[in-house]
C-alpha positions in Angstrom: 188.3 -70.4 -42.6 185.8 -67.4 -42.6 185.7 -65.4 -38.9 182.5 -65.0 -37.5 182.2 -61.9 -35.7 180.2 -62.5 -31.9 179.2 -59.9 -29.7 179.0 -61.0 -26.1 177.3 -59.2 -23.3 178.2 -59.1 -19.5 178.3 -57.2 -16.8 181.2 -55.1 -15.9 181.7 -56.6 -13.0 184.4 -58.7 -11.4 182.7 -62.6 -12.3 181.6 -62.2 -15.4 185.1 -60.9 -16.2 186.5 -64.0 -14.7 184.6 -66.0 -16.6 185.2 -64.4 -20.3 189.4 -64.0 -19.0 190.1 -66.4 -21.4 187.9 -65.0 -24.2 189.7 -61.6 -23.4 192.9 -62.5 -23.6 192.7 -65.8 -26.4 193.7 -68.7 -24.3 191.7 -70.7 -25.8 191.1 -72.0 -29.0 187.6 -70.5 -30.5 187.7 -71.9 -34.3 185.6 -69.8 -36.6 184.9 -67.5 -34.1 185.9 -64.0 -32.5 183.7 -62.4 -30.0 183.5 -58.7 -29.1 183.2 -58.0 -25.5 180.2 -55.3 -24.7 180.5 -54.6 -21.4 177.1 -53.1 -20.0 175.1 -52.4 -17.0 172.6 -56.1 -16.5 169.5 -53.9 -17.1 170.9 -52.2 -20.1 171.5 -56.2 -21.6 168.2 -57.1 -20.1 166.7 -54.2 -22.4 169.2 -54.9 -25.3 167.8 -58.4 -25.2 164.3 -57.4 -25.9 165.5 -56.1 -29.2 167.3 -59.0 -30.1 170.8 -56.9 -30.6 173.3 -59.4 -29.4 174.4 -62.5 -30.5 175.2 -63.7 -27.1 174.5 -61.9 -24.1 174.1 -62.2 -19.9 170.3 -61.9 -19.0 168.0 -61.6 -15.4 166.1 -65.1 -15.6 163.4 -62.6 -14.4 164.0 -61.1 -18.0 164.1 -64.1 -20.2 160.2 -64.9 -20.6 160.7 -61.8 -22.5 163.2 -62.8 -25.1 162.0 -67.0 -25.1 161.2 -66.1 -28.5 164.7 -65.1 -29.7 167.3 -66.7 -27.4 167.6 -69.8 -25.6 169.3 -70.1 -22.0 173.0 -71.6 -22.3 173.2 -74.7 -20.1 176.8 -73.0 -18.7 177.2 -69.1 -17.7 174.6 -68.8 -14.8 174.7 -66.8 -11.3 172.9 -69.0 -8.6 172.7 -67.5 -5.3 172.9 -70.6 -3.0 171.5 -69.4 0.5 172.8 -65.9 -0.5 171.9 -63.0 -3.0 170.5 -60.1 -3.8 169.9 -58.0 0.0 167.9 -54.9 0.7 170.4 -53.0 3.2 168.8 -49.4 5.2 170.8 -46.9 6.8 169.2 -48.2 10.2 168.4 -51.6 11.3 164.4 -52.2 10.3 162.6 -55.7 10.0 161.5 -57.0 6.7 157.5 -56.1 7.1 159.1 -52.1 8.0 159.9 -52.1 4.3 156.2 -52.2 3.5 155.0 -48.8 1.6 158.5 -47.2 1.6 161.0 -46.6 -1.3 163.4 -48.8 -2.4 166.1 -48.0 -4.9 166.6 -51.2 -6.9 169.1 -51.6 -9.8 166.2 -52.3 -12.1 163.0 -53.2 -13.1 164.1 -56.4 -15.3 166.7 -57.5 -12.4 165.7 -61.0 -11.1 166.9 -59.1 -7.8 163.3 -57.0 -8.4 161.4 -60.3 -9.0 162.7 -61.9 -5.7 162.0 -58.7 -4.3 158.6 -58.4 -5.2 157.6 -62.1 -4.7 158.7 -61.5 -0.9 157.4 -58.4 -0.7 154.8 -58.1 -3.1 154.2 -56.1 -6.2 156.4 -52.8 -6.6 154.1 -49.9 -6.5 151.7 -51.9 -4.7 153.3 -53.1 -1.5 156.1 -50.1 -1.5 157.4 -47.4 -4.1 160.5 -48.0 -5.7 163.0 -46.1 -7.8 166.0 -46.7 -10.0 169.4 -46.0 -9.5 172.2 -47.6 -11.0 173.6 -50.4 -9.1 176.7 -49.0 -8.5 175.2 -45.6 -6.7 172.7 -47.3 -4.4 174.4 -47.8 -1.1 175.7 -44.1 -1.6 171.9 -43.1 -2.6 170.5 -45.1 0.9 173.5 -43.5 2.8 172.7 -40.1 1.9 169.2 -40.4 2.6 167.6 -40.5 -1.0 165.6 -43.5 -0.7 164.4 -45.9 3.1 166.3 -48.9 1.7 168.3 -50.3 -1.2 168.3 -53.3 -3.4 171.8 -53.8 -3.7 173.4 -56.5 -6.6 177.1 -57.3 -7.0 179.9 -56.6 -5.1 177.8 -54.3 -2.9 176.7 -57.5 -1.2 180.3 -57.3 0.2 180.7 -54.1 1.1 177.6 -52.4 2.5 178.7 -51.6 5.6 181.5 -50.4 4.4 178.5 -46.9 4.1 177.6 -47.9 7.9 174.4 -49.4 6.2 172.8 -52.6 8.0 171.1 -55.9 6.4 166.9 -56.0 6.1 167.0 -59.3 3.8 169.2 -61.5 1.7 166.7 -62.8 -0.9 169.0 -65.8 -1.5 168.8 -66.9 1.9 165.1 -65.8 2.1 164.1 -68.2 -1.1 166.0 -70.7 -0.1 164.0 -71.1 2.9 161.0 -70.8 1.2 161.8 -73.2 -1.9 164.7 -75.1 -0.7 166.2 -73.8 -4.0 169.1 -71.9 -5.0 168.2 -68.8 -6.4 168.8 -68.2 -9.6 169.9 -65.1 -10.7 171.3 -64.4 -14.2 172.5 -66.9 -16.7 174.0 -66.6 -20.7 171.7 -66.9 -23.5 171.8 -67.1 -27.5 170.2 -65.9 -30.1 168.4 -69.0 -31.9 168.7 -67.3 -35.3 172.4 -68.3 -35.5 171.0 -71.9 -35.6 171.6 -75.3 -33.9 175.4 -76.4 -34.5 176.5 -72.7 -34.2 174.8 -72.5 -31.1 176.5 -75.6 -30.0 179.9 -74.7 -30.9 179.5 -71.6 -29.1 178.0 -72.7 -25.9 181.6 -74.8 -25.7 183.5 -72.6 -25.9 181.6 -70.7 -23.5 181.7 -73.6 -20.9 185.7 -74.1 -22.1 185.8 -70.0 -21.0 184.8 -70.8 -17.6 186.8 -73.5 -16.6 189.8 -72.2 -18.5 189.3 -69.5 -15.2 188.6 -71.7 -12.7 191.6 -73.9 -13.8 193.7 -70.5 -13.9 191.9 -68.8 -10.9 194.6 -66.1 -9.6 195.1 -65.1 -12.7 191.9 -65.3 -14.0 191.0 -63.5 -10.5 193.6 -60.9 -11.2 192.0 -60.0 -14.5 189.0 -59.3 -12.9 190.2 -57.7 -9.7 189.6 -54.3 -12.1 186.2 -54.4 -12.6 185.6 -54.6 -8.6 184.4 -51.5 -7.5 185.9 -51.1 -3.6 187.1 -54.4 -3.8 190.5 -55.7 -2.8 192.0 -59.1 -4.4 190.3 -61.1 -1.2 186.8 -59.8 -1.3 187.5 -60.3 -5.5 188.6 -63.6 -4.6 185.3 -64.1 -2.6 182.9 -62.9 -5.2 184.0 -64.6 -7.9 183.4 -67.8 -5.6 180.1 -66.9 -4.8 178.9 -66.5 -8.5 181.0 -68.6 -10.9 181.0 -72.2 -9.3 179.4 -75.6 -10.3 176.7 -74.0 -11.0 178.0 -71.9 -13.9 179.6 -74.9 -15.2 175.8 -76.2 -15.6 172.3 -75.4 -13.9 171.9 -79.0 -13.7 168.5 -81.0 -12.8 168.2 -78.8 -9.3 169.6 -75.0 -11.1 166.8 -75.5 -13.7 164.3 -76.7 -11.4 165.0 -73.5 -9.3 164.8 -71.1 -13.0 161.3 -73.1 -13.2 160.0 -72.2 -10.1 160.7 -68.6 -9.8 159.6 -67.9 -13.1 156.3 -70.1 -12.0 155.6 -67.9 -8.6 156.5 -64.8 -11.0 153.8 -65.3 -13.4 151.2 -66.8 -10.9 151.6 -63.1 -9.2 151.0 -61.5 -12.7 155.1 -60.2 -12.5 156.2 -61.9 -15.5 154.2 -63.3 -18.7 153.7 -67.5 -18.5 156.4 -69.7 -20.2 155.8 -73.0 -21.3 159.7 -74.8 -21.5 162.7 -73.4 -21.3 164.9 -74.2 -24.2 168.5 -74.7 -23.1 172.0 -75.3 -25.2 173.5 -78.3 -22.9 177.4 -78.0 -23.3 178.9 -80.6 -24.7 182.8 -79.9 -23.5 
């Protein structure tokens, strides 16, 4: 049987680590297949993406009307924040409107984190300045006095005040409220060029990934307990729940309706270009 070499994009960060454990460490069976593991920063994939390098890779739903063209959305692999998310944190307590026409460090400008930001907010540049700092260095960067807030993604949702920092916002609860809709945040996606029954195959095995973890969870959770920066096996623990749930098994009719509508309110503000239907892989496994 010829091997066909995949490379897979995520985060290095403790739930997409959960979620390939199994892909890692071959505990399942993947056929023709064997998938490299690039581990990279989500705006670095999010640019990667535009180019069309990887085969298979994690995406910001507020960067995927970018790459329609190339990749379709796997059904299984996404983030949803469900009343919880992305948060802007400040070094001294401030109500949401005080963020008006100051500068924010955010994690990057294809994050959905930015979208949800600037659809509360309005546009960046416009409504306040932002800046951007990698995701790991912002509640360090907000601490030390570099920037009036921070967009914080991650585990930093956990610790925050951990750097005495205190909460402005959680977007997930915030769009929640507004939409009655999780949020969603990032999700899997591949490249259309490998063609219909490979993409099937793969989105399987993806799925099979995921609840080869949640089947195996401590040790699954153990795996990714290194990729958790200032996180002890609880708060990994508590992540991982947060992010790879029943919603990263599938969107379903409610996950996609939430993808629909944020990229809707995106492009009615003139944030992202228009997309007509989203073209997803439904696992079959």
């Amino acid at each position: 049987m010829k091997q066909v070499l995949l490379r897979l994009g995520h985060s290095p960060d403790p739930d997409d680590a959960f979620m390939f454990y199994s892909l890692a460490h071959g505990k399942i069976a993947t056929g023709p297949y064997r998938f490299e593991h690039v581990l990279q920063d989500i705006q670095t994939l999010n640019e990667r993406a535009m180019k069309g390098e990887l085969e298979i890779t994690a995406i910001s739903i507020h960067a995927y009307p970018y790459v329609a063209d190339r990749y379709a959305l796997t059904s299984c692999g996404s983030s949803m924040g469900d009343h919880y998310g992305p948060m802007v944190v400040a070094k001294r307590p401030m109500m949401l409107e005080e963020l008006r026409g100051k500068t924010i460090a955010i994690p990057g400008k294809l994050t959905t984190a930015f979208l949800a930001l600037q659809l509360c907010l309005g546009k960046g540049g416009e409504a306040f300045e932002y800046e951007v700092v990698p995701f790991d260095q912002i509640p360090h960067h907000v601490k030390d006095g570099k920037a009036d807030a921070g967009l914080i993604i991650h585990e930093g949702q956990l610790t925050f005040e951990q750097f005495g920092l205190h909460l402005v916002v959680d977007l997930g609860v915030w769009w929640t409220g507004l939409t009655g809709l999780p949020l969603p945040l990032g999700g899997n996606c591949i490249r259309k060029d490998l063609g219909p029954a490979a993409m099937q195959e793969i989105t399987d095995i993806l799925k099979q990934s995921i609840q080869y973890s949640l089947d195996h969870r401590r040790e699954a959770v153990e795996y990714a307990l290194q990729f958790g920066r200032d996180l002890n096996r609880e708060l990994a623990d508590q992540f991982v729940g947060m992010y790879v749930n029943q919603w990263t098994l599938d969107y379903g009719p409610r996950g996609r309706e939430a993808v629909t509508t944020l990229l809707r309110r995106g492009a009615e503000m003139g944030l992202v270009p228009a997309i007509g239907q989203i073209e997803y892989v439904s696992a079959q496994a």
